[in-house]
N, CA, C and O atoms as a GROMACS GRO file, in nm:
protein
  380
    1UNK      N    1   2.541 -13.034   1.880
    1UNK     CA    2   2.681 -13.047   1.843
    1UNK      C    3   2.754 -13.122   1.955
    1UNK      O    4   2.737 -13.106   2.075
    2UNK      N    5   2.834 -13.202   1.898
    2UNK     CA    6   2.880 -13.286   2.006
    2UNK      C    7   3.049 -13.203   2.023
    2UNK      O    8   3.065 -13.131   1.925
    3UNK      N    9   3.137 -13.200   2.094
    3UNK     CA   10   3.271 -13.184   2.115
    3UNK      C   11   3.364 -13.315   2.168
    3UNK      O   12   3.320 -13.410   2.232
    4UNK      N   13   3.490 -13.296   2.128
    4UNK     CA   14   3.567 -13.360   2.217
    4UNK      C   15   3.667 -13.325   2.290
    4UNK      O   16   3.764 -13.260   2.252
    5UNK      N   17   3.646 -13.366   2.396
    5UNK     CA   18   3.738 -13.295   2.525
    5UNK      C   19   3.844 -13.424   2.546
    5UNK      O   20   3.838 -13.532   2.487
    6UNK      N   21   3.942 -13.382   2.644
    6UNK     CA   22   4.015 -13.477   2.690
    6UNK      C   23   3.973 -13.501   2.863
    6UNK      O   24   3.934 -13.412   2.938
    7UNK      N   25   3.989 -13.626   2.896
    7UNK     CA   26   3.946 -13.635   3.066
    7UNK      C   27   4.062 -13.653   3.088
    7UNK      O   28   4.163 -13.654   3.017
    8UNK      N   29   4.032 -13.675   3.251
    8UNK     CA   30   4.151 -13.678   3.382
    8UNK      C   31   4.245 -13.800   3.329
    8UNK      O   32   4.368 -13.793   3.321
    9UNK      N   33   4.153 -13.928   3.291
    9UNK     CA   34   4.306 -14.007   3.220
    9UNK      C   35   4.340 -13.987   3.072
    9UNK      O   36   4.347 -14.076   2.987
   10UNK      N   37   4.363 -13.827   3.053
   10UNK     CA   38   4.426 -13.833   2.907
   10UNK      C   39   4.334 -13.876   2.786
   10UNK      O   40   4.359 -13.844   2.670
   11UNK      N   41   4.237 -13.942   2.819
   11UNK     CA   42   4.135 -14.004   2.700
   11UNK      C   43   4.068 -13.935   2.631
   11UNK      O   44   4.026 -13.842   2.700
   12UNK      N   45   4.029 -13.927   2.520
   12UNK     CA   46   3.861 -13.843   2.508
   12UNK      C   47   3.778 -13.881   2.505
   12UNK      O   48   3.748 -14.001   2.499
   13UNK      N   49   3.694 -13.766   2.509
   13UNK     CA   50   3.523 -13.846   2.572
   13UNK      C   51   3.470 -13.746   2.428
   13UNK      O   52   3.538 -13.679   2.350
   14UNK      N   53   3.353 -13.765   2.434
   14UNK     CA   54   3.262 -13.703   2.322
   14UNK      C   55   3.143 -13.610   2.478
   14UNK      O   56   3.071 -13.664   2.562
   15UNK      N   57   3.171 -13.471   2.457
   15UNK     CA   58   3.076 -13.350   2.528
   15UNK      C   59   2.967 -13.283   2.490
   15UNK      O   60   2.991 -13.234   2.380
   16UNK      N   61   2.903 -13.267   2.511
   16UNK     CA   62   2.774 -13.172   2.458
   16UNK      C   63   2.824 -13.019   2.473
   16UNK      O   64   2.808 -12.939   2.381
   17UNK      N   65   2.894 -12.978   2.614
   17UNK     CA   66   2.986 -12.834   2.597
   17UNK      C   67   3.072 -12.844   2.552
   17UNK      O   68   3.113 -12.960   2.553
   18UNK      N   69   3.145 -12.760   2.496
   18UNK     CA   70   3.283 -12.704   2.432
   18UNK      C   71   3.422 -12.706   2.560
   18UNK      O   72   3.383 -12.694   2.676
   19UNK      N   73   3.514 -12.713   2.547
   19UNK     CA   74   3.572 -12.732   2.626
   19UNK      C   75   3.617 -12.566   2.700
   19UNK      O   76   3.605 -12.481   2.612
   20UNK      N   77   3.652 -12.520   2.798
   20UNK     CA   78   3.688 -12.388   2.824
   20UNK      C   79   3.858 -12.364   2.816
   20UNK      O   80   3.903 -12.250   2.822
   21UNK      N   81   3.957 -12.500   2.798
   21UNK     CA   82   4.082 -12.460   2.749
   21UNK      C   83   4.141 -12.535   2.682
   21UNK      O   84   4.117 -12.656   2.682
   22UNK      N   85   4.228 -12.481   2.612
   22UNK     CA   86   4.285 -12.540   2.486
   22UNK      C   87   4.427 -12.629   2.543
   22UNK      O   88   4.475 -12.604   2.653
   23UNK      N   89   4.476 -12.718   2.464
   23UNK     CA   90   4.600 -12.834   2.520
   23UNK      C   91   4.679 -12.832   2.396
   23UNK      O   92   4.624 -12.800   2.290
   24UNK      N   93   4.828 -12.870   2.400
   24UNK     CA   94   4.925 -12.927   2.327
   24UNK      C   95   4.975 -13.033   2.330
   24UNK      O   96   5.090 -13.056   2.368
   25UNK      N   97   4.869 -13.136   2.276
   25UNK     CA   98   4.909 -13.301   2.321
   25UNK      C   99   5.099 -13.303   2.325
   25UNK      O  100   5.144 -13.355   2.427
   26UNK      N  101   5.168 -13.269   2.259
   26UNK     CA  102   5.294 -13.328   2.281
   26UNK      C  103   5.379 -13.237   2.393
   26UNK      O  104   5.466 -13.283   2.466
   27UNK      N  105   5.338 -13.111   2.390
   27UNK     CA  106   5.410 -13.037   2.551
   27UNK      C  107   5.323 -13.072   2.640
   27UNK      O  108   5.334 -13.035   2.757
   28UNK      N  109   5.262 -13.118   2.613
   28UNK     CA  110   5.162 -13.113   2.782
   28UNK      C  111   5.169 -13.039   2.854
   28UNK      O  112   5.203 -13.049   2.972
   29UNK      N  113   5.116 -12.893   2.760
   29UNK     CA  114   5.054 -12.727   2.831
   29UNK      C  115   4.932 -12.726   2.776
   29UNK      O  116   4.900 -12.776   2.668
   30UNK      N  117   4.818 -12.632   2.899
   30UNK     CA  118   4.755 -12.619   2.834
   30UNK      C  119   4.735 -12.477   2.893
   30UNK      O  120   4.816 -12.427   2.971
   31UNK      N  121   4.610 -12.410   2.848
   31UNK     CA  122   4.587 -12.245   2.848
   31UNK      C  123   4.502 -12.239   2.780
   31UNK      O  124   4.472 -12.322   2.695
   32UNK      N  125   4.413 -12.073   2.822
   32UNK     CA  126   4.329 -12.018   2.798
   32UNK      C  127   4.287 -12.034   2.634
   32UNK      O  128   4.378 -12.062   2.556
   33UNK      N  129   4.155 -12.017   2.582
   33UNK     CA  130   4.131 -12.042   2.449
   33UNK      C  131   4.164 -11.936   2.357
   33UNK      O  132   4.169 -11.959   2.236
   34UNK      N  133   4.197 -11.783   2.423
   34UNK     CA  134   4.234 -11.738   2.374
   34UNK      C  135   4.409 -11.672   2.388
   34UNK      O  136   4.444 -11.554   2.386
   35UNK      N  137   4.468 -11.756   2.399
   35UNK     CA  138   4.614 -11.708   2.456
   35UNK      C  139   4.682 -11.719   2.316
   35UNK      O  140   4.677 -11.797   2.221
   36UNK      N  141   4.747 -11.608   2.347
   36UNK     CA  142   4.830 -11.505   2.229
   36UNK      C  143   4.908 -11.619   2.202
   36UNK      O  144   4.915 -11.670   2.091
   37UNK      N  145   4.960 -11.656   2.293
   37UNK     CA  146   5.073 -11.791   2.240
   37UNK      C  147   5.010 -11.875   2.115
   37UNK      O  148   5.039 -11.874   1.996
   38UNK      N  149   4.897 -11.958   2.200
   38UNK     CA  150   4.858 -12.021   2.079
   38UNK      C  151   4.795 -12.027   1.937
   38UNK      O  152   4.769 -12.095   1.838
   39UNK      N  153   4.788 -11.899   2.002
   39UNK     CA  154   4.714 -11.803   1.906
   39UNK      C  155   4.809 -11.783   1.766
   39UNK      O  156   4.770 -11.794   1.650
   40UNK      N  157   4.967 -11.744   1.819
   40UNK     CA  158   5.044 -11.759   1.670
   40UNK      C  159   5.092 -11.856   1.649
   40UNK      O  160   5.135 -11.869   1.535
   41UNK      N  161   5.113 -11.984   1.754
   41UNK     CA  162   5.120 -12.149   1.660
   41UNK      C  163   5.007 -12.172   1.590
   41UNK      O  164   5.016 -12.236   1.485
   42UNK      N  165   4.882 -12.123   1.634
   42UNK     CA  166   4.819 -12.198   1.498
   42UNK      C  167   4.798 -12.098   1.398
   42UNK      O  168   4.719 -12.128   1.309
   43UNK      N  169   4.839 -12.012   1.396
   43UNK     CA  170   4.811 -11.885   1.254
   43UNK      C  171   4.953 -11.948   1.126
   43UNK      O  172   4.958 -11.941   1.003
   44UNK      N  173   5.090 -12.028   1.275
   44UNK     CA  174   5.168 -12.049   1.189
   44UNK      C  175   5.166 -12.241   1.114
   44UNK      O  176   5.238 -12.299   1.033
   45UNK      N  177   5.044 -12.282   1.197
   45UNK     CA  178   5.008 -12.385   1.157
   45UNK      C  179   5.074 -12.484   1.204
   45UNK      O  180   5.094 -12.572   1.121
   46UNK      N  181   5.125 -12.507   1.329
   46UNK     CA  182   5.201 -12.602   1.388
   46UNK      C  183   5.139 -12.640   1.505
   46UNK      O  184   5.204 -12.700   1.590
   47UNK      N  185   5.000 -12.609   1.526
   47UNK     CA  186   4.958 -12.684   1.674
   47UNK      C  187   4.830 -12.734   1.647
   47UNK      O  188   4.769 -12.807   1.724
   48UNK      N  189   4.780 -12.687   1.517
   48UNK     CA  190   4.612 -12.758   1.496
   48UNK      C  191   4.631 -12.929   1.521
   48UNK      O  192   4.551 -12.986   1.595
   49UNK      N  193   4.752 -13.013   1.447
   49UNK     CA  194   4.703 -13.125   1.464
   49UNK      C  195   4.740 -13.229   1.648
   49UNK      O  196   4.718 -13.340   1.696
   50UNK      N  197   4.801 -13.106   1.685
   50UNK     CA  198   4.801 -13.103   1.847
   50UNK      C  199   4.708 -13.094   1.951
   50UNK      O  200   4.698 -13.123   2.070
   51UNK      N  201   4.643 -13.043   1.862
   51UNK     CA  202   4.566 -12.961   1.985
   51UNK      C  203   4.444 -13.004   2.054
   51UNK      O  204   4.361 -13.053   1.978
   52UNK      N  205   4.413 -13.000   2.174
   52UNK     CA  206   4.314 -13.059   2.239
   52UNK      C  207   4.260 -12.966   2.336
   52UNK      O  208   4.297 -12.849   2.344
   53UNK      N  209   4.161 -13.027   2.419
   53UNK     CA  210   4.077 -12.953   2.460
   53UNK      C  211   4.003 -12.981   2.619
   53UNK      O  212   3.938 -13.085   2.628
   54UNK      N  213   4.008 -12.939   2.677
   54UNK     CA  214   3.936 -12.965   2.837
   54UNK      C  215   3.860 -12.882   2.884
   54UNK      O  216   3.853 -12.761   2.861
   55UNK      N  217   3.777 -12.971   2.980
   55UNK     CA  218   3.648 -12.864   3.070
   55UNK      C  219   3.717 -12.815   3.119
   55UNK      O  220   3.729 -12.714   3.051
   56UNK      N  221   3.819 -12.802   3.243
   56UNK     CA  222   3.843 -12.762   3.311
   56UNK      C  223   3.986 -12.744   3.407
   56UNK      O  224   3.995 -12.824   3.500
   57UNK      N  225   4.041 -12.697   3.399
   57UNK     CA  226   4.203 -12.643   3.503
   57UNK      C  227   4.207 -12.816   3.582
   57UNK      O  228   4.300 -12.894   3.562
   58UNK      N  229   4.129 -12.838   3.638
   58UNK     CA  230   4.168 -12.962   3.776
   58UNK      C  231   4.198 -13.074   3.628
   58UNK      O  232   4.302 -13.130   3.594
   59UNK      N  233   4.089 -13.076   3.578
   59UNK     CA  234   4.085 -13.203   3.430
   59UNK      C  235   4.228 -13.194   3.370
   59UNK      O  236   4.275 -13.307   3.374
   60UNK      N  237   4.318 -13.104   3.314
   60UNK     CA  238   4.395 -13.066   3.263
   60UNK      C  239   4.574 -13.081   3.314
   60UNK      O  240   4.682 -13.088   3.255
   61UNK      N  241   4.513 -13.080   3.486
   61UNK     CA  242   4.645 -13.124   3.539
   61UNK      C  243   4.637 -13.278   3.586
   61UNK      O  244   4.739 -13.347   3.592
   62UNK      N  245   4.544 -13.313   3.609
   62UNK     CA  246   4.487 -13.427   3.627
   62UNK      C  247   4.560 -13.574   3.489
   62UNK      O  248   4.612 -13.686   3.492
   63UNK      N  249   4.522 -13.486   3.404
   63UNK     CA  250   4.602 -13.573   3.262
   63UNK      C  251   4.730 -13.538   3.277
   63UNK      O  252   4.792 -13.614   3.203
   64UNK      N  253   4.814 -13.458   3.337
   64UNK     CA  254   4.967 -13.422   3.348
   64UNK      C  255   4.988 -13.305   3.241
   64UNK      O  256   5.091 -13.288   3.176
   65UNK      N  257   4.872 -13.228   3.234
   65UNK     CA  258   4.937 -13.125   3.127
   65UNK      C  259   4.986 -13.008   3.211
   65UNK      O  260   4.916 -13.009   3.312
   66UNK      N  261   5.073 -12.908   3.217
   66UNK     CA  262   5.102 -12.798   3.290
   66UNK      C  263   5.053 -12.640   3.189
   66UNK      O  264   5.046 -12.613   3.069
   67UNK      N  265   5.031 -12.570   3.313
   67UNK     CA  266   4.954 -12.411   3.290
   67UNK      C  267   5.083 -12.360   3.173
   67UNK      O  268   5.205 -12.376   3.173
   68UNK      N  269   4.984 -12.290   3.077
   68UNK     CA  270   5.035 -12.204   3.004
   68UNK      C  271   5.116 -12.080   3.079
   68UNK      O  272   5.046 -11.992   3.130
   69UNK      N  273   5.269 -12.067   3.088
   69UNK     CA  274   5.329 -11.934   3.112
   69UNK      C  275   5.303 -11.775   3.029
   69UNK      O  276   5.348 -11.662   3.046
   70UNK      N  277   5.223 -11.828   2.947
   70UNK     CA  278   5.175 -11.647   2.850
   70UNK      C  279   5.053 -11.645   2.877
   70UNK      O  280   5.021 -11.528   2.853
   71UNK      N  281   4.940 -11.712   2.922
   71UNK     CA  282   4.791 -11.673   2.955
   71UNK      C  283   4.775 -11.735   3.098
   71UNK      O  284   4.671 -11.702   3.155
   72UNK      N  285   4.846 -11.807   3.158
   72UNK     CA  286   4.826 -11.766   3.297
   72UNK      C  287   4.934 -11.796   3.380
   72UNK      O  288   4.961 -11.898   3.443
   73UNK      N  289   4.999 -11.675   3.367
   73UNK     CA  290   5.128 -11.669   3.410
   73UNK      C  291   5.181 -11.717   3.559
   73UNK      O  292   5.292 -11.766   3.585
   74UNK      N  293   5.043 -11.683   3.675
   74UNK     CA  294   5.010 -11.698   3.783
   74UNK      C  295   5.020 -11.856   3.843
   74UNK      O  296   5.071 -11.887   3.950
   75UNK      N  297   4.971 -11.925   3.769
   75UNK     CA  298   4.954 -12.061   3.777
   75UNK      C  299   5.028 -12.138   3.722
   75UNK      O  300   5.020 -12.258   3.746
   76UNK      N  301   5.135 -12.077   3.616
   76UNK     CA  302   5.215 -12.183   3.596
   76UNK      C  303   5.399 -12.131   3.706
   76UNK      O  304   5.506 -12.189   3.725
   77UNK      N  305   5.339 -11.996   3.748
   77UNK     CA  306   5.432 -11.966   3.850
   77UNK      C  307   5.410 -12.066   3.989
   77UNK      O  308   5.514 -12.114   4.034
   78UNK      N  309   5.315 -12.092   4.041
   78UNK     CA  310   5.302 -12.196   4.091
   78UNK      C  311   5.273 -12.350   4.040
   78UNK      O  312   5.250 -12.430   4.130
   79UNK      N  313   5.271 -12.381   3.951
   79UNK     CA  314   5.324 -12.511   3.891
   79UNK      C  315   5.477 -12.567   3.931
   79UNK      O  316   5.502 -12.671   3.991
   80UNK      N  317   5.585 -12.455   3.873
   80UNK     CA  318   5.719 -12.468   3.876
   80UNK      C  319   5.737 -12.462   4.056
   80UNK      O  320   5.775 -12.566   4.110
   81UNK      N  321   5.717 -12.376   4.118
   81UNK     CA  322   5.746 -12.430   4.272
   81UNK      C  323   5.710 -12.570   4.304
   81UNK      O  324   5.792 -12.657   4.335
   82UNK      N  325   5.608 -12.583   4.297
   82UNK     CA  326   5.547 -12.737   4.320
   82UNK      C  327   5.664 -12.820   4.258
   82UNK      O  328   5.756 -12.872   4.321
   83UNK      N  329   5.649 -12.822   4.152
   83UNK     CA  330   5.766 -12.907   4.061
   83UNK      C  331   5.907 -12.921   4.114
   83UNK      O  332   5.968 -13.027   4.131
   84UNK      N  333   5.962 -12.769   4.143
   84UNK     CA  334   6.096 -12.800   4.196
   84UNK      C  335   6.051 -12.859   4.331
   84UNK      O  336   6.137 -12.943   4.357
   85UNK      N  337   5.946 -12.857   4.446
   85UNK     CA  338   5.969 -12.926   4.537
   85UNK      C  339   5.971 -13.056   4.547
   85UNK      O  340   6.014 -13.113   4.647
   86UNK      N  341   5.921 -13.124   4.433
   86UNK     CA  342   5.903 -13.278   4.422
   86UNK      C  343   6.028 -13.350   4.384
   86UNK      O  344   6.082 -13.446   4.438
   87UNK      N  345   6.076 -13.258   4.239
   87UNK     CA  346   6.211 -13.294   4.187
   87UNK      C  347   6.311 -13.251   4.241
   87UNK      O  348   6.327 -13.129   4.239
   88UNK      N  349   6.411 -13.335   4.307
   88UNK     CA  350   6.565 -13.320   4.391
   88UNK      C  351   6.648 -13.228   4.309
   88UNK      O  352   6.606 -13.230   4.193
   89UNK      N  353   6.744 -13.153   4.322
   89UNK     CA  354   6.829 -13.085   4.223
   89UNK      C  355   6.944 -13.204   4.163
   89UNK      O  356   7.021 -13.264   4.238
   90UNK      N  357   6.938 -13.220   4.056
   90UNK     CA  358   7.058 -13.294   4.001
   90UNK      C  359   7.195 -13.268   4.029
   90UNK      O  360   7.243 -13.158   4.054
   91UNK      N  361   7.269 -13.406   4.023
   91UNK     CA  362   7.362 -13.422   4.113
   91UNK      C  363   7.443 -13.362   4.257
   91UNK      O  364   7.559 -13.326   4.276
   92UNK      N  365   7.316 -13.372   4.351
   92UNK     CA  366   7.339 -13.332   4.452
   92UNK      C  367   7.283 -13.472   4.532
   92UNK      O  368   7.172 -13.519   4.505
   93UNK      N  369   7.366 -13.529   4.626
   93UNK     CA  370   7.369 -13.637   4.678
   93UNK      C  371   7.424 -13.647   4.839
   93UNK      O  372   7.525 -13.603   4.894
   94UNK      N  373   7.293 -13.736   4.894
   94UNK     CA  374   7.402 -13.663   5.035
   94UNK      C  375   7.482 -13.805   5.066
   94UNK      O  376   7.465 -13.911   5.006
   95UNK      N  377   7.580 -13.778   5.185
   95UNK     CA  378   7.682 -13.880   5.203
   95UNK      C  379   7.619 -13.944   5.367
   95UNK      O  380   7.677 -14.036   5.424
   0.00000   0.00000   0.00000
């Protein structure tokens, strides 16, 4: 069985393994394969034709997707620090 994953530039490749986490091409989150979150977008049918797939956490940020806040709460708690340190606070300007 072949799979398709997404790589580090966003592309897909065709895998022989399955990927270990699941993606939301248009939020660019991704998370665990089994996270409750995604778990009721696709029961409600709004993320199957979204959805993608990666080997691995480094692969996943690598394409610019960010950690799921409901299955790993830990890591996307450090996502957002990182983030606010890069991004300046809006309209704050020095003289």
């Amino acid at each position: 069985m072949t799979y398709r994953l997404l790589g580090a530039d966003g592309r897909p490749y065709a895998s022989a393994t399955p990927g270990t986490l699941g993606g939301h091409r248009r939020l660019r989150i991704y998370g665990r394969l089994d996270c409750p979150g995604a778990r009721r977008w696709l029961a409600r049918g709004h993320y199957a034709q979204h959805r993608v797939f990666f080997a691995d956490e480094a692969t996943a940020r690598a394409a610019g997707y960010r950690p799921c806040a409901v299955c790993q709460p830990e890591a996307h708690r450090a996502w957002r620090v990182g983030a606010r340190r890069v991004v300046p606070a809006v309209g704050h300007r020095r003289h």
